[in-house]
C-alpha positions in Angstrom: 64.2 114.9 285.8 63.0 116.6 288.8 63.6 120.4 289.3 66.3 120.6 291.8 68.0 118.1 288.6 67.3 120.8 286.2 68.2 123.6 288.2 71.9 122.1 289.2 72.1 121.3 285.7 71.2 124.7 284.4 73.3 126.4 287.2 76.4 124.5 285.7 76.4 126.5 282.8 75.9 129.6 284.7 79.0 128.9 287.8 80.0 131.4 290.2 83.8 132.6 290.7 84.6 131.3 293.9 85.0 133.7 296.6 82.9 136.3 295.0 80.8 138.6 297.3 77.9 140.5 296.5 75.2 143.0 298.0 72.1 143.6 297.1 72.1 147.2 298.1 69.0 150.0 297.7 68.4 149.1 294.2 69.7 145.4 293.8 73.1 144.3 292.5 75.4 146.2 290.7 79.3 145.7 289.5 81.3 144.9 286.2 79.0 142.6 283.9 81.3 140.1 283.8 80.8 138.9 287.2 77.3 138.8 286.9 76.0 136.1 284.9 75.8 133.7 287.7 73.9 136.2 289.7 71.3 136.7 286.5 70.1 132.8 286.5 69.9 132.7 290.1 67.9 136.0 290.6 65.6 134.0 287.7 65.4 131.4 290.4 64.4 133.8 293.0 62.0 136.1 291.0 60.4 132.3 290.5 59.9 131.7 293.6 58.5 134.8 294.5 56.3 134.3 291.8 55.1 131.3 293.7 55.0 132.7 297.4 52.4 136.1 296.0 51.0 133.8 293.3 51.5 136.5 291.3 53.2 138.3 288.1 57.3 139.2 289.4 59.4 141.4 287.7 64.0 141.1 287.0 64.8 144.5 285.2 68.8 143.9 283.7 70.4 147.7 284.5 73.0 149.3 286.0 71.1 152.8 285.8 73.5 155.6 286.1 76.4 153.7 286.3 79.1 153.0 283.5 78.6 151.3 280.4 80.7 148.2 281.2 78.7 147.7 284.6 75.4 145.9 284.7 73.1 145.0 287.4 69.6 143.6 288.2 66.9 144.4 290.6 63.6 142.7 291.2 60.0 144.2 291.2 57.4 143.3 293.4 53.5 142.8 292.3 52.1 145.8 292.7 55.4 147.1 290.9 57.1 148.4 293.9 60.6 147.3 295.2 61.2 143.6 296.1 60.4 142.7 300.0 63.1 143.7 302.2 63.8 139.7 303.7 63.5 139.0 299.9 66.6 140.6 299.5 68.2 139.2 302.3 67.5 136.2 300.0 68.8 137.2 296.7 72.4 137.8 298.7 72.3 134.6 300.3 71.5 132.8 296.8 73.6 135.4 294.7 76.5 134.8 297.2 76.2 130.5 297.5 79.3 128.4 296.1 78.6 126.2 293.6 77.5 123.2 295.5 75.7 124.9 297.8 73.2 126.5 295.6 70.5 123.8 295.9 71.2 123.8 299.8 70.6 127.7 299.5 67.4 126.9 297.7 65.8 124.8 299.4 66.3 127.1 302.7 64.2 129.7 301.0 61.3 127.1 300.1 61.0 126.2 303.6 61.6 129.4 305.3 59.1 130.7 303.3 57.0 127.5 302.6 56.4 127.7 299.1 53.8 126.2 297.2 56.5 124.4 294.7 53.5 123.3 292.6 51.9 126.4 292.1 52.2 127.9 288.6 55.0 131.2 288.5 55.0 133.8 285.9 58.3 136.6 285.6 58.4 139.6 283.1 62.4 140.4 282.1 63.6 143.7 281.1 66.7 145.1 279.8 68.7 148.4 279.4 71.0 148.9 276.1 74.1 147.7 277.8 76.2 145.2 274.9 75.8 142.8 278.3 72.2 142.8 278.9 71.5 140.8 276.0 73.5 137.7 277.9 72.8 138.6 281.0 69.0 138.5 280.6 69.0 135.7 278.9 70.6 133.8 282.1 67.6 135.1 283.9 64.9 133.6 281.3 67.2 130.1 282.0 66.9 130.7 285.8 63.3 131.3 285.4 62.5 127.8 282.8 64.5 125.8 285.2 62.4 125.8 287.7 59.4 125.7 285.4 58.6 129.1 285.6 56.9 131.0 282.8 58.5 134.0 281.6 57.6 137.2 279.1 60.7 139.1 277.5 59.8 143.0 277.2 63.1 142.8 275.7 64.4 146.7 275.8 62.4 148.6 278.0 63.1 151.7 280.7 63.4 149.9 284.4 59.9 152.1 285.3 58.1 150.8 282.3 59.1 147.2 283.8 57.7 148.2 286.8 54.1 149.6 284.8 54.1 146.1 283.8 53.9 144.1 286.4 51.3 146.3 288.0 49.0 146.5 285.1 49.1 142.3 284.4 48.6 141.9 288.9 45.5 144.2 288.8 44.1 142.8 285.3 44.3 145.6 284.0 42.6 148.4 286.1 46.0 150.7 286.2 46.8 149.9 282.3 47.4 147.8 279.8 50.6 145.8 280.0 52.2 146.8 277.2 54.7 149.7 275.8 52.1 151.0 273.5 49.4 150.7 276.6 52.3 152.9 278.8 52.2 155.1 276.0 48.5 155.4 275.2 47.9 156.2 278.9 50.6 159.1 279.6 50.1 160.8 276.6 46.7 161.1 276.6 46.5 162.4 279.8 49.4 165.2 278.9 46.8 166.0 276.1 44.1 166.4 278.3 46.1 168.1 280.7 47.7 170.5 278.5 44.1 171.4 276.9 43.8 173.5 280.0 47.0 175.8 279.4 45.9 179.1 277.8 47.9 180.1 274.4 51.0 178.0 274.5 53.4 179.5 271.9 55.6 176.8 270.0 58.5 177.7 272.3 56.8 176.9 275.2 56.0 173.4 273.9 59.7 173.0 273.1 61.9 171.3 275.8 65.5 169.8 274.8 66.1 166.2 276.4 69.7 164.3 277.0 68.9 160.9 277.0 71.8 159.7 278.7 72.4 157.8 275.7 70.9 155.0 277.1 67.5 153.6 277.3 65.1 156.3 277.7 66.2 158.0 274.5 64.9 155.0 272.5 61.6 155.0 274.6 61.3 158.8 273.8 61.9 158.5 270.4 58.7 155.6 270.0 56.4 158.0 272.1 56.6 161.2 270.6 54.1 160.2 267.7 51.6 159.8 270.7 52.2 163.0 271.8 50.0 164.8 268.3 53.0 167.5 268.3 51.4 168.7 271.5 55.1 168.8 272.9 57.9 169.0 270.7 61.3 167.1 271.9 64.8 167.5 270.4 66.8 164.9 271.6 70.7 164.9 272.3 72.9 161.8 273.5 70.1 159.1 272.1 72.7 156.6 271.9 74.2 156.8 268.1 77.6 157.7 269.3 77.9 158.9 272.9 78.7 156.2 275.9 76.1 155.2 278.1 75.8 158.1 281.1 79.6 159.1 279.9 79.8 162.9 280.5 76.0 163.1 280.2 73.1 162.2 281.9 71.1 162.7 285.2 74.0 162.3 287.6 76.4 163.7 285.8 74.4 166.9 285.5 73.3 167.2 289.4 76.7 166.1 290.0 78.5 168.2 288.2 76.5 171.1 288.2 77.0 171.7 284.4 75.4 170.9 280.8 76.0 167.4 279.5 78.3 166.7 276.6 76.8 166.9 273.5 74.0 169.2 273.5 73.3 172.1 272.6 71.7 174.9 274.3 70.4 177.9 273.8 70.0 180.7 276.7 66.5 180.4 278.7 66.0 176.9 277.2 63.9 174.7 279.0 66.3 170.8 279.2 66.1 167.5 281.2 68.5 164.8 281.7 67.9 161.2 282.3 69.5 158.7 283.9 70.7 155.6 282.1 67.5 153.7 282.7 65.1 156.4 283.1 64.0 156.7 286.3 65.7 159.9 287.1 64.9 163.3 285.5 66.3 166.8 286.2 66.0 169.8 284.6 68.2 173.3 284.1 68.6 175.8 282.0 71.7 178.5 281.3 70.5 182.5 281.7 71.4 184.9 279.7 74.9 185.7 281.2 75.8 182.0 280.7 75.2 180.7 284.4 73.9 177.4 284.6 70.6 176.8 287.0 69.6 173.4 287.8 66.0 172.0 289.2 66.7 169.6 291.2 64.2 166.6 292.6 63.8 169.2 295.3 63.0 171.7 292.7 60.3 168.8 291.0 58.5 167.9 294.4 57.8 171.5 295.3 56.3 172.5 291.9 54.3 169.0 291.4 53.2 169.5 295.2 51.9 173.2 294.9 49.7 172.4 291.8 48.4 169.6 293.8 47.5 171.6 296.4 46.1 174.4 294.7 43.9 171.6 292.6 42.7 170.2 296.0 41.7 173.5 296.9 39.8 174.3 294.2 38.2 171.3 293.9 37.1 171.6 297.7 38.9 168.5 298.3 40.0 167.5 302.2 42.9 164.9 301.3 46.1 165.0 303.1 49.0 165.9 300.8 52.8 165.5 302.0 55.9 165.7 300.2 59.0 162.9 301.8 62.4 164.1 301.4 65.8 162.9 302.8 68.3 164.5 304.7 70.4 165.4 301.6 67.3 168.2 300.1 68.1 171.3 300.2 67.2 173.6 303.6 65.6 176.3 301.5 63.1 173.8 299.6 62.0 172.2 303.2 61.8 176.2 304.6 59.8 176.9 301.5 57.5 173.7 301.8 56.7 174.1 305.4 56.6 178.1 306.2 55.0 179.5 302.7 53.0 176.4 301.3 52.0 174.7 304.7 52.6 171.2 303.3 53.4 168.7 305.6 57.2 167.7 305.3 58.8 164.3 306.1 62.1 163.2 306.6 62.9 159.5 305.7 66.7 157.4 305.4 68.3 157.6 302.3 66.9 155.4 299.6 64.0 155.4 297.4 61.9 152.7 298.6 62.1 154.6 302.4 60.6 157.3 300.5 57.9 155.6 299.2 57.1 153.9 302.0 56.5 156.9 303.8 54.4 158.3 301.0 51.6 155.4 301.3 51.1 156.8 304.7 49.5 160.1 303.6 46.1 160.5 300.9 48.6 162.1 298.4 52.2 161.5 299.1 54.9 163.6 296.6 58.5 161.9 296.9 61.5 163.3 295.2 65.3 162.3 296.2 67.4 165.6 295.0 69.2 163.6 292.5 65.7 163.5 290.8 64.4 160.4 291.4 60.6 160.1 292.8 56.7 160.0 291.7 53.5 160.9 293.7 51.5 158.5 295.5 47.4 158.0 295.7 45.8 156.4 298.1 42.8 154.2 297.0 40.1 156.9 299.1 42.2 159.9 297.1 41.8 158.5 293.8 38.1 157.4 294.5 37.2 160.7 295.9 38.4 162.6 292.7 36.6 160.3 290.4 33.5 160.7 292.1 33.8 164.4 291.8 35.3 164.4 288.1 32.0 162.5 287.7 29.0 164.2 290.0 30.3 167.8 290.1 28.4 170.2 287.6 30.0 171.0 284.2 30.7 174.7 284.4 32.1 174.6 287.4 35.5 175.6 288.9 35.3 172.3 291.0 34.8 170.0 288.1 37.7 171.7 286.4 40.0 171.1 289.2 38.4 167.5 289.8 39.1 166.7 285.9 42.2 168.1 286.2 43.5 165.5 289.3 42.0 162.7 287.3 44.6 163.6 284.3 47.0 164.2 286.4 47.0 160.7 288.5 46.9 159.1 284.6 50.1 160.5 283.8 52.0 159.6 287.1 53.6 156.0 287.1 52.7 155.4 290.5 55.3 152.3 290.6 58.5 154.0 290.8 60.0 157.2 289.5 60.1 157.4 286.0 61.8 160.0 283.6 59.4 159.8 281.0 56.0 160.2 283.3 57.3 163.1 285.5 58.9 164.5 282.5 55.3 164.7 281.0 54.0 166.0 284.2 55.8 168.9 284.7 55.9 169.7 280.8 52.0 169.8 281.7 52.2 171.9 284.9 54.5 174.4 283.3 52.0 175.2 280.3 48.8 174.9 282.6 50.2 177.8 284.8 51.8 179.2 281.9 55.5 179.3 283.9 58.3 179.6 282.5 61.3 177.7 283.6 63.0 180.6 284.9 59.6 181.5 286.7 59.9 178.0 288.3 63.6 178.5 289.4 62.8 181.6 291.4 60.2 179.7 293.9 62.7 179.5 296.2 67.1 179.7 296.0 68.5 176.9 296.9 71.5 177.5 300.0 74.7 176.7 298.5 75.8 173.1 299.5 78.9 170.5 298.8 79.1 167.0 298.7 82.4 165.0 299.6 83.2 161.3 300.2 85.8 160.5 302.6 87.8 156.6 302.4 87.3 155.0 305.7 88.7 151.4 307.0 85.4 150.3 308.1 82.1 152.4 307.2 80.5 150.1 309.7 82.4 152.3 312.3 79.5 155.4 311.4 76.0 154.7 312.9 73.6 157.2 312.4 70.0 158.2 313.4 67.2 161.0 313.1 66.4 159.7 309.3 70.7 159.7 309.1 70.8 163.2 310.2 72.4 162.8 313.0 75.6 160.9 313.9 75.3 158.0 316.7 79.0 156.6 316.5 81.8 157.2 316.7 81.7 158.8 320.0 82.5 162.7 319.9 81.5 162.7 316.1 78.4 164.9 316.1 79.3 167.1 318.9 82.4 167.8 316.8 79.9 168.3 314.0 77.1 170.5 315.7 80.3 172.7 316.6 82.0 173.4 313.5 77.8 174.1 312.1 78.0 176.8 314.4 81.1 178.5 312.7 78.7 179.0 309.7 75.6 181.4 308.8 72.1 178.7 307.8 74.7 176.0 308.2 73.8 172.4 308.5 75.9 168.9 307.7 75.1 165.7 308.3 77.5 162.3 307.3 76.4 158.9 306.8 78.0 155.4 305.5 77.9 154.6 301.8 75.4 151.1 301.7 78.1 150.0 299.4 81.6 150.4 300.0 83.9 151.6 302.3 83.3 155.6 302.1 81.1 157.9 303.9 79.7 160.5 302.5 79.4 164.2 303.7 77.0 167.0 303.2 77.2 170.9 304.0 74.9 173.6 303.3 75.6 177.6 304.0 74.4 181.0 303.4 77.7 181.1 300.7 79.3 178.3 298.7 82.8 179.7 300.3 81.3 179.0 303.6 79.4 175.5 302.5 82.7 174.2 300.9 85.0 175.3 304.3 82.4 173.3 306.6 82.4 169.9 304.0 85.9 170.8 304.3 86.2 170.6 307.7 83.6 167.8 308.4 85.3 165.4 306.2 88.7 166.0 308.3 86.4 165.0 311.4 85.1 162.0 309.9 88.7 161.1 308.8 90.5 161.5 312.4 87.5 159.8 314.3 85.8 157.3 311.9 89.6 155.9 310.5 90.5 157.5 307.5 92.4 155.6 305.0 94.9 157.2 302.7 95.9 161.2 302.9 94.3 163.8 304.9 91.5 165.9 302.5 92.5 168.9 301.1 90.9 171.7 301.6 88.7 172.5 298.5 90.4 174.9 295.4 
């Protein structure tokens, strides 16, 4: 039987609804599990034949991250554990999207479009989150995989940036890690130990932080590392999946979202907590003061205290590397004020989506990306990384440079360079906070956030808004940003921006102020320009209670 035989064979058990119509949007496929077993083999097709094409290790994590428990989803990692190849995608719609009898058609147009090697021996790691449905639907990628006579490893249940560790570790043999969970393990923790050798006279309170695990995932993963950890941080854990729902009134989103405590913890005033996401590779953090106002620390918050201990390391250590922190158009005007005017960091403004960000972090020697909604590592340039070692090595033992030198060597262990990852920047800043002996409420007060709203608005056709200026600025429909820039003027530190939704019909509108009253009147009236000009489906919005 030949593998086109096997594959139509295989695909049989694995049919597509007719008519169905998928996306693969910023971070692969996501909708209701049911309609995506089809989608699983044929994504164990593609991650084959990537395989082939880099004749190297590829990567099919089974998650639907922050969304609902009865969703799933799937996205594809790249060799050195970065995001799948943007015409890959384009692939993985076109195949995820083929009728039935098509498929093989579908198939074969990738081979030659991208004239694969067919012969050439493929290798795909598969991951899962602790969706009921992953079980299934990752299985349907190991059949997608063996039909095309791939060979495949099964982490089984394992956070999507641990995936992504992986991969990297088996395509560099080894240099960044060993490719396993206990390797992952083994290498953050003891750089946190390390790390956290440096921080003078940490009282057991300040090695305390409270973590909401989304009941998902990352809660499992926490529970197996904390043994590594030689009480050098201690974690009580809330939402670890023994009753909750998956990200149901809990977790990362919820919390930025919401702007309130997850369900199902319990907190006590000035408490240090995080959230995850549902497969840990968002982390915020927050707190409640003593008056019972909640205080969250956003991604923003996270790439401007992980950015000023770099700097202030570099600086000691006498190093000339280039450090710059990526944001997006949706971080808050204070943190970019703060970055630019008091810590003379070099700021950049990228499109929506993670892997713009990191992107436009390889560009720099040290590149710190954070999305607000907490999502984001720091990136090390070969030269950076070399340069450190050399001077963790060479520099004399006493002195303040060696410190500092030692101190960037730890720190680059404990980052998952990949992709942002709960766990890693979880240990990170756990490490910064005790090393400059900050408390969280020390950390808060760096800068205040502006007050800010988020709103969506239902449109007809979200292909009617074009935007440019890293989505800052509107392009169509005509009138829209004049309109826009207008009603900004109305307001004290005001700025708003709009763009499209990547995935339905909606677009989505930001508004910042000097007071929330003022933040939530301009979101206000934004979204009732966006609805008049852009074709606004259903009722007018409402002013905001």
């Amino acid at each position: 039987m030949t593998q086109f035989e096997e594959v139509s064979k295989q695909s049989s058990l694995h049919p597509k609804p007719v008519g169905l119509v998928l996306q693969y949007g910023t971070a692969g496929f996501r909708t209701n599990a049911k309609h995506l077993d089809h989608v699983m083999f044929r994504m164990g097709l593609l991650a084959t034949l990537r395989s082939k094409k880099t004749e190297a290790t590829i990567a099919v994590m089974v998650t639907a991250s922050h969304n609902p428990e009865e969703d799933n989803g799937v996205k594809l990692i790249d060799p050195m554990g970065e995001m799948v190849a943007l015409t890959w995608e384009g692939y993985a719609t076109q195949l995820a999207n083929a009728e039935q009898d098509d498929l093989l058609t579908a198939l074969k147009d990738v081979i030659k479009k991208e004239a694969i090697n067919m012969s050439q021996e493929a290798t795909v790691f598969v991951g899962k989150d602790t969706r009921s449905s992953s079980a299934s639907l990752a299985q349907a990628v190991l059949d997608g995989v063996s039909a095309l006579g791939g060979h495949s490893k099964d982490y089984g249940l394992v956070t999507t940036p641990q995936l992504h560790y992986m991969v990297r570790c088996q395509n560099t043999q080894g240099k960044y890690g060993e490719a396993t969970v206990e390797g992952y393990y083994n290498k953050l923790c003891q750089a946190f130990i390390q790390l956290t050798k440096n921080a003078s006279n940490c009282t057991d309170d300040q090695k305390h932080l409270s973590v909401d695990g989304a009941n998902g995932i990352g809660a499992l993963k926490v529970r197996e590392m904390e043994s590594h950890l030689k009480k050098e941080l201690h974690l009580s854990l809330f939402n670890d999946g023994s009753e909750g729902k998956l990200n149901h009134q809990c977790g990362a989103d919820f919390v930025k979202v919401q702007q309130k405590p997850p369900t199902g913890m319990k907190m006590n005033p000035g408490e240090r907590c995080c959230s995850f996401d549902g497969d840990a590779d968002r982390i915020i953090y927050y707190f409640t003061d003593s008056d019972g106002k909640f205080h969250l620390l956003d991604g923003d918050k996270i790439a401007t205290l992980i950015s000023t201990f770099l700097k202030e390391l570099l600086k000691q250590a006498h190093l000339d590397l280039k450090i710059a922190v990526v944001q997006t158009a949706y971080a808050n005007g204070s943190s970019t004020h703060y970055l630019e005017n008091t810590m003379k960091v070099i700021v950049r403004c990228t499109k929506t989506g993670v892997k713009h960000l990191h992107h436009a972090a390889q560009d720099y020697d040290i590149g710190v990306y954070f999305e607000s909604n907490g999502h984001g590592t720091v990136l090390f340039s070969g030269e950076a990384e070399e340069k450190i070692q050399q001077l963790a090595e060479n520099a004399s033992t006493d002195d303040e440079t060696k410190r500092a030198a030692l101190l960037l060597q730890n720190t680059i262990n404990i980052i998952n360079q990949t992709v942002g990852d709960a766990i890693s920047d979880m240990l990170l800043i756990e490490a910064i906070l005790a090393i400059k002996g900050m408390t969280v409420q020390q950390w808060d007060t760096i800068y205040s956030d502006l007050p800010n709203r988020q709103l969506k608005v239902k449109v007809s056709d979200r292909r009617m808004i074009d935007t440019a200026d890293a989505e800052r600025r509107a392009v169509s429909p005509a009138g829209l940003q004049e309109a826009i820039d207008t009603l900004v003027k109305k307001h004290r530190q005001a700025r708003s921006f709009v763009r499209p939704s990547g995935t339905e019909d909606i677009v989505r509108v930001y508004a910042e102020a000097e007071t929330q009253e003022s933040a939530d009147a301009l979101a206000h009236e934004v979204s009732l320009t966006v609805y008049r000009l852009a074709g606004g489906v259903g009722d007018e919005p409402k002013p905001l209670q």
